[in-house]
N, C-alpha and C positions, 0 to 999 in steps of 0.2 A: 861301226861301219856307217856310211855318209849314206845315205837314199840316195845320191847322184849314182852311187855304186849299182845299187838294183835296177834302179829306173834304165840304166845302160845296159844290163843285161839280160831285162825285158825286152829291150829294144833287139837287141842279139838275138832270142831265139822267136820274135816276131818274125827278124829279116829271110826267116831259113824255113823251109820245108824238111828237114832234113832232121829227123827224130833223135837221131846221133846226136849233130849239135847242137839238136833245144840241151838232150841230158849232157852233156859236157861242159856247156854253158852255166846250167844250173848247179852242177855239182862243184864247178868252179867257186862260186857265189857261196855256195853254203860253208865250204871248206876255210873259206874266209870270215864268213861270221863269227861273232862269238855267239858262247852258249844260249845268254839270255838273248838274243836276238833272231835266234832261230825258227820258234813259234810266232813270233812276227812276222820274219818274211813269209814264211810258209802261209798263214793268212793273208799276208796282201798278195802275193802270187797267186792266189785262188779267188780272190776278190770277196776273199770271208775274213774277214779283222777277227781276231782271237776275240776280240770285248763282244761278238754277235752285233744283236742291233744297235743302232749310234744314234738313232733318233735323225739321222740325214737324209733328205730328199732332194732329187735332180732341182727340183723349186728354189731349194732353201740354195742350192751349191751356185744355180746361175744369179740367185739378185745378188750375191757376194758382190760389193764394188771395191776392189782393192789393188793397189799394185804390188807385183811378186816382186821377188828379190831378183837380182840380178849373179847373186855369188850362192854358190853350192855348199851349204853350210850345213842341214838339216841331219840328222843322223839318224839313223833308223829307232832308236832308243828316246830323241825326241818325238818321231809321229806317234809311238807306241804311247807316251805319256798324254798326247792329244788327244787321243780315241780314245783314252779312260777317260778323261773330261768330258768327254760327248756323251761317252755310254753311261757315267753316273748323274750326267746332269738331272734332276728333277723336283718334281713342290715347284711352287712358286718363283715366280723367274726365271724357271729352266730352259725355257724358250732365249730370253734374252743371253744366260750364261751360253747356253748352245752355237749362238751366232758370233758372240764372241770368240770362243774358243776356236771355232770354224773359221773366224777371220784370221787370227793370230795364225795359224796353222797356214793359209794359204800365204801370209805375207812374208811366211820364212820363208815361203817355196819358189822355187825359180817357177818358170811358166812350165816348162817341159816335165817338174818333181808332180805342181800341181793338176798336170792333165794324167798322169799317172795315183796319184792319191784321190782326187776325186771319182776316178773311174773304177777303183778299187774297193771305195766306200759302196760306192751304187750298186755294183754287182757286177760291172760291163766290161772286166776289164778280160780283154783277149789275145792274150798273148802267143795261144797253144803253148801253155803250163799248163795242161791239164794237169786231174790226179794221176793217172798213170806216167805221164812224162815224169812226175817231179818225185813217186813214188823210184823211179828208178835211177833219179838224181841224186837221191838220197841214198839208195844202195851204192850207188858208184863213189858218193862221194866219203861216205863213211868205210868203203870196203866192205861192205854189208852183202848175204847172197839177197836178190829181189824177191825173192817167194819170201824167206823169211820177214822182209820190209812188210811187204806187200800184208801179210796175215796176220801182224803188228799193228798194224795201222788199221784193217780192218774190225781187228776185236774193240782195241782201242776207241773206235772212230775220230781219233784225234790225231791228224796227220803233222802238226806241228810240233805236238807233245811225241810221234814217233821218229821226226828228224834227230827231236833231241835225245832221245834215249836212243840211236842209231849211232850218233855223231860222237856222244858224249860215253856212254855207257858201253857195259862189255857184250859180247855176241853174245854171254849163256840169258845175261838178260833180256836183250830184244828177243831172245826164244822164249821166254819165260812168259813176257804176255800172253793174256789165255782172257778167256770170260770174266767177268765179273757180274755180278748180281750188283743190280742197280747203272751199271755202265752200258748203255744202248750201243747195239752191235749192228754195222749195217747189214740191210737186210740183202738176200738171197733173192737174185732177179731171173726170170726165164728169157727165154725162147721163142717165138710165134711158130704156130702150121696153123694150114688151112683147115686139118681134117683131124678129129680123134685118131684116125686110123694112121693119119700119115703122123702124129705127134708117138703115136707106139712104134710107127720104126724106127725112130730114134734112142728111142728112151727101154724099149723091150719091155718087162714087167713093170707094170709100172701102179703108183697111189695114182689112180683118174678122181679129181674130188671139185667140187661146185667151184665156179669161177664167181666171184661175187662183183658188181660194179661200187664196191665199197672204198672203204680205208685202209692201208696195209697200220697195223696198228702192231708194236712190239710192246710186252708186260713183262715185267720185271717186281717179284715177290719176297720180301726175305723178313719172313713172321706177319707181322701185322704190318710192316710196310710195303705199299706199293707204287709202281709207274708204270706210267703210260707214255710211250714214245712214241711220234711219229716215222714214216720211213725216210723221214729228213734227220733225224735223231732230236727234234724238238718234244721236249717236254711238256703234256700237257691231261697231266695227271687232273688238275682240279678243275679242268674243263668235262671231263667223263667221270665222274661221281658214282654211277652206277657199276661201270666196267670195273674201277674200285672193290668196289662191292664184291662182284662176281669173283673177282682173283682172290681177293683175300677169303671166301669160302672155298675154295677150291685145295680138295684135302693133301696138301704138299707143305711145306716151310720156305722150301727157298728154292723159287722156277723164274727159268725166261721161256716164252711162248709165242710162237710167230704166229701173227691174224693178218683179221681184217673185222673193220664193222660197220655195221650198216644203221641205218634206220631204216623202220619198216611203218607201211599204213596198217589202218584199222585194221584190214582184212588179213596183216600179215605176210602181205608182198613189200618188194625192196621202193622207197620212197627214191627218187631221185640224187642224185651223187652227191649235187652243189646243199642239198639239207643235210646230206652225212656231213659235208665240210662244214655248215654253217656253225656246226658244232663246234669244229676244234677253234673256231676265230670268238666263240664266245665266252662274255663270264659268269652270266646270270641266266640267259635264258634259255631254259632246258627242257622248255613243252616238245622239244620232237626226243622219243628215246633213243639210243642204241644198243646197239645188241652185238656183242661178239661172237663169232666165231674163229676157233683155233685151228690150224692146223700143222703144225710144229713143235717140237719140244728139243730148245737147245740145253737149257740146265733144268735136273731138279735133283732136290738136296743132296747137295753135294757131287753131282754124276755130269761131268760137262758128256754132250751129246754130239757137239759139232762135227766130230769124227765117225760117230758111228753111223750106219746104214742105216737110210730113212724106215725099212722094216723095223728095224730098234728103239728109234725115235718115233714113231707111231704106237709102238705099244705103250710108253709110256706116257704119250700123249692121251690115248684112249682110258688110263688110268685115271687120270689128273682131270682133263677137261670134260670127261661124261661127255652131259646135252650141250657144251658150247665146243664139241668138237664141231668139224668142217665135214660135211656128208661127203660121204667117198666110196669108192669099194679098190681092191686091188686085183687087177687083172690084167692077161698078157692078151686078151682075148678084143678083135676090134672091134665086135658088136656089139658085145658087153659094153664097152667105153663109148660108142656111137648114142646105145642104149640110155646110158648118164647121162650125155651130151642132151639127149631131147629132154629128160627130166627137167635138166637144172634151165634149157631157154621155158618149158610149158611154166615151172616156177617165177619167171619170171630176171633169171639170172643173165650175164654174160655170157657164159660157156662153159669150161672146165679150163683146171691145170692140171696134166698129165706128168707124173712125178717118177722118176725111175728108184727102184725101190729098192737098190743098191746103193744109192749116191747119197755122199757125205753132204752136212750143210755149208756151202762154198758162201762167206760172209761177202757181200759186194760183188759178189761176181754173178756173169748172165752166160750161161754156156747152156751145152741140150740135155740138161740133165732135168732142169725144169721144162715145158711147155705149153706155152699157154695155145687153148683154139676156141677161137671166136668165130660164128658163124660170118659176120662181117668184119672185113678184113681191116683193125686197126690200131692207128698209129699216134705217136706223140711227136708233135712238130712242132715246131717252132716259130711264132710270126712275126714277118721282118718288116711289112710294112703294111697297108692298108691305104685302099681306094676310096674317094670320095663317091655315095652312090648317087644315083641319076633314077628319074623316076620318083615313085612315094618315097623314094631311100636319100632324096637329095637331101643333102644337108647330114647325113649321117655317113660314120668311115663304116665301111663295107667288105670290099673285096678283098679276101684278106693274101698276102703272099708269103706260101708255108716254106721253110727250111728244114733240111734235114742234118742231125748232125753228123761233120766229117773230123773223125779225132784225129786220124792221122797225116791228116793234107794230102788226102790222093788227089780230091779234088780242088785245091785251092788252099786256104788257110788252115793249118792243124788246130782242131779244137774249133773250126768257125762254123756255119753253116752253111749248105747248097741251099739254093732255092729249087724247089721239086713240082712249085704248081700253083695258082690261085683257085680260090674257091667264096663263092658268096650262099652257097647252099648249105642250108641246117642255123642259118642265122635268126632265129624270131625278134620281135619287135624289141625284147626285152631286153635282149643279146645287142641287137643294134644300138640300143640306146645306153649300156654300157659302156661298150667300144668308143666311141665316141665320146664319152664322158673319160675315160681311164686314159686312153692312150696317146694322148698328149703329155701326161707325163714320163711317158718312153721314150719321146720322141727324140728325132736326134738332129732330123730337118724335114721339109715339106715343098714339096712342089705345088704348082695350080688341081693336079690330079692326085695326089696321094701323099699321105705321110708315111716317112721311114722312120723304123723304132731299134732300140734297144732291143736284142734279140736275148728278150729276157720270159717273155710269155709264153708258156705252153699249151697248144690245144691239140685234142685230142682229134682225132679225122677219119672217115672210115672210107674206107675207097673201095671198089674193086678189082685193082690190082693196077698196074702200073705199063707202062708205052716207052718204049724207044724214041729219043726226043732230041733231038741237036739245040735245040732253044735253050735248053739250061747248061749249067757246068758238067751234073753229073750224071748225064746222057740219057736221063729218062724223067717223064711225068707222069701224073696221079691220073689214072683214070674215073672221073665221077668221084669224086672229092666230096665229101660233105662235112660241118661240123657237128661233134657229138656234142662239146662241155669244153667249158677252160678245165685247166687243172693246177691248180694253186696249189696241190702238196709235191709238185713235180720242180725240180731245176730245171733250167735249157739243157743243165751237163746228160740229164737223162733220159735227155731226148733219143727218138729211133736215128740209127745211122744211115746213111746215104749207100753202106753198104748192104744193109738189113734190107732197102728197097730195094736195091739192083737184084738181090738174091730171087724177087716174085719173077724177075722176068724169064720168059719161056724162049731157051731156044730153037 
């Protein structure tokens, strides 16, 4: 297949709001692929290239001086052999083979392939292909039911490896995917409420258990091997040495275990988020510890769990993980659960998640069956641009302007973002002087007042709830906006939705 081929039918399900014809468009496209080809598109469609990182930055993409091709020649089987040259370039030289390969690659491209494959590389590209649209391109286009697709892809976490076992292979197979030990599964998202009490009328009886400002961290055991996942499914086993440690004593053979982990100070209270993170970006330096806590048990030896009722999955969690279980109790009761709620803020926590203790573990998915409640109400947004400030802040970008995600183009673009609010509160000196450093490499252009960015950064926002607004698309803004923390183990994709806000407001 030609890349002229895709790049067109990106462009198709850009021109539409129309959910229908993104998946009709796309399962078009797929049906026409060949096999080997498939894990390809499906990563440049998502703007995640099958090779992971490429070693390409926005820097390296704009000094390229070259002229494109003017004839459509490129085939999707040549970009694929590109990006193995980026992503093994290294040692010595790898810098120069890297620009080369980069240039070669744009010079095949018309202009139109290359505004498409560079935006693909960087992460930015927006077509609303999201995962669920292309999840159900794939069912349509294979004949596939969606839930099956859908639960495939999630154990898997490899949505181009389930086109082609969809496309190619028989239905008893795509059913046959299931767990693996050592294959990171994504993980199981909540809900927000205001209140303990209002997260149990949702959820009824429910695991109420410490909400931590941590890491969601997946472990994966089989004998003396183990991993460490992030909740992006990045591996980063030899970055946490100790958690290591801890799984491999932990009297079982062969377990996957959903957390979170922290580092803590002297005293034993939680050390700040961005030192838990500092960890997973390092390779040597390991003076801050972490500490797990578990609170899930998808496998152990040999007993996949995903199915059964988190009461089931708790016993044998309580088995397995001892003292690096997640404090909890279970109760139908809203005082009792209020009660935890003050524990885990006097400890020094977030809040709690309030868990129904009927409910199976749903891989990727965020329904009310989990619940998270924070005393302060917040959010994962997305920054789309940033204001020059005025005052001691002149000279640094500032005012940041947050989005919310809209997957389905109620408001605008499917898959893009609403704008929901600006905010310059919760920024320290420190926080400014990053901004300002970082995000000119997002940037996409700039006025006398502000730079617009790549809506690729997530921060986290706490507000007090939200206003009816005609100023923006999606008819409301942030009341008392502040920032808490970037969050680098977040995508934009997993940003809060534009309908998740509309939900606070009061009629």
């Amino acid at each position: 297949m030609r890349l002229s081929e895709l790049v067109d039918t990106t462009r198709e399900v850009a021109a539409t709001s129309s959910r229908l014809a993104k998946i009709d468009a796309l399962a078009r496209l797929l049906r026409d692929a060949a096999p080997d080809e498939l894990p390809v598109i499906v990563g440049l469609l998502l703007a995640s290239p099958r090779q992971g990182r490429l070693g390409v930055g926005w820097r390296g993409i704009a000094a390229l001086e070259i002229t494109h091709s003017t004839e459509t020649t490129l085939t999707i089987s040549d970009v694929d052999r590109a990006l193995d040259e980026l992503a093994h370039a290294s040692g010595s030289g790898s810098a120069a083979r890297r620009t080369g390969a980069l240039s070669a690659l744009a010079s095949a491209a018309t202009a139109d392939e290359w505004d498409f494959l560079a935006r693909a590389m960087l992460g930015e590209l927006r077509t609303g292909a999201l995962g669920g649209v292309l999840l159900d391109a794939i069912a349509k286009a294979s004949d596939r039911a969606p839930a099956t697709v859908r639960r495939a892809a999630m154990l898997s976490g490899d949505l181009g490896e389930t086109a082609l076992l969809a496309l190619t292979g028989s239905a008893a197979e795509l059913e046959e995917v299931g767990l693996q030990v050592g294959r990171p599964v994504l993980p199981m998202l909540a809900a927000t409420a205001a209140t303990p009490t209002a997260a149990l009328e949702l959820t009824g009886e429910a695991s109420v258990e410490y909400k931590l400002d941590g890491a969601r961290i997946q472990v994966h055991r089989h004998g003396d091997e183990v991993g460490v996942y992030t909740r992006s499914l990045a591996d980063i086993t030899h970055r946490v040495p100790e958690i290591v440690d801890i799984v491999r004593a932990l009297p079982a053979h062969d377990l996957i275990l959903d957390g979170e982990t922290l580092a803590l100070d002297e005293d034993g209270g939680p050390r700040p988020f961005q030192e838990t993170m500092s960890r997973f970006g390092a390779d040597v330096a390991r003076t801050i510890a972490l500490r797990p806590w578990f609170f899930d048990a998808l496998h152990v030896d040999g007993r996949d769990l995903l199915d059964e009722p988190l009461s089931t999955r708790l016993e044998e969690l309580d088995r397995v993980a001892g003292e690096w279980r997640m404090p909890g109790i279970v109760t139908a009761i809203p005082s009792a659960a209020e009660d935890l709620s003050r524990e885990a803020l006097a400890a020094g926590h977030e809040g709690v998640l309030v868990k129904a203790i009927g409910s199976p573990y749903s891989a990727g998915r965020r329904g009310k069956s989990w619940v998270k409640v924070k005393p302060v109400l917040t959010y994962d947004l997305v920054v789309l641009a940033a204001e020059w400030g005025s005052g001691r802040r002149r000279g640094k970008l500032s005012n940041l302007h947050l989005g919310a995600l809209d997957p389905d183009g109620e408001f605008g673009e499917a898959g893009g973002f609403v704008m929901v609010g600006k905010t310059f509160k919760g920024l320290t000196d420190a926080l400014l002087d990053w901004q300002t450093s970082t995000f000119p490499s997002y940037e996409t252009s700039r006025s006398a007042h502000a730079v617009l960015l790549r809506p690729e950064l997530v921060v986290e926002i706490a507000i007090d709830g939200v206003q009816r607004s005609p100023r923006y698309p999606g008819g409301i803004a942030l009341r008392f906006a502040r920032v808490k923390g970037y969050r680098p183990d977040k995508t934009a994709a997993e940003a809060d939705a534009i309908q998740t806000l509309r939900g606070l407001l009061r009629e």
